[in-house]
N, C-alpha and C positions, 0 to 999 in steps of 0.2 A: 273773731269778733273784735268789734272797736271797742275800747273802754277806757273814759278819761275818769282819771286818776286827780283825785285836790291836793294839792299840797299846802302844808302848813310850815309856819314858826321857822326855822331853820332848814327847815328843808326846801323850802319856796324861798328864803334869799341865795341858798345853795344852788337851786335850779335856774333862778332866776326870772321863773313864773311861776301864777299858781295854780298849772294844772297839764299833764302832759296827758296824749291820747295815748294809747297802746296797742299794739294788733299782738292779739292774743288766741288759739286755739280756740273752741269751744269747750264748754265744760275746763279750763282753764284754773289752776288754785292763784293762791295769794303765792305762793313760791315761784310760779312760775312768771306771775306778774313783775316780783320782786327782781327776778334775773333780766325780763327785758327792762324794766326801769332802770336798772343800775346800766344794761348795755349803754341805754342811751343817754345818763347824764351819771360816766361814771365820778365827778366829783362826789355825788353822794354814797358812795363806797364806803367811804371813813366812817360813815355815820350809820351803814347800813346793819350792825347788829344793836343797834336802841330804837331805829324806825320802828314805829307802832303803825298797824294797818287796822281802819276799821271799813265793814260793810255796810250799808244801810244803816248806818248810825252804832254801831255793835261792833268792839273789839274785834277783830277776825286772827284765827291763826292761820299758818303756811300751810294746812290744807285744804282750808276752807274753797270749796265751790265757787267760782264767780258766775253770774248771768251777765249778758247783756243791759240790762237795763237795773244794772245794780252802781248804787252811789258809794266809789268806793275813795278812803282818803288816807294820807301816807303823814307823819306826824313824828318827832322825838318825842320823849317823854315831857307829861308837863305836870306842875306841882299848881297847886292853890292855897290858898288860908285863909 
C-alpha cells in the first residue's frame, strides 16, 4: 500500500519536506513504516528513537496496524505552556 506520512518541527527541516509517500505491505505496523522512512531519508536516523508517530490523530505505537486510508504523522517530542 501507498501511505504518506506528514512530517513535522525537525523532522520536516531534516527531510526537507513535509511529507514522504511510503510503499508499505498491507496490514503494515508503525515499525515497519519506521524502517522504510529511515531507509529513505536516513538523515533522520539521529533522531529516530524521540520520533513520535501518530495515526489518525492518536499517538500510535510500533505495532500499531496501518490502513491505507489512515492519516499518519512522524514528529520529535514537543512541550507547551
Amino acid at each position: 500500500m501507498k501511505l504518506s506520512v506528514l512530517l513535522f518541527s525537525a523532522a520536516r527541516e531534516i527531510a526537507g519536506c513535509e511529507s514522504v509517500e511510503l510503499n508499505l505491505p498491507e496490514s503494515a505496523t508503525i515499525a515497519q513504516a519506521k524502517s522504510v522512512l529511515l531507509q529513505s531519508l536516513p538523515a533522520l536516523a539521529t533522531r529516530n528513537g524521540i520520533l513520535l508517530w501518530a495515526v489518525n490523530h492518536d499517538y500510535a505505537s510500533d505495532d500499531h496496524v496501518l490502513q491505507g486510508t489512515d492519516v499518519v504523522a512522524c514528529f520529535p517530542p514537543v512541550s507547551g505552556g
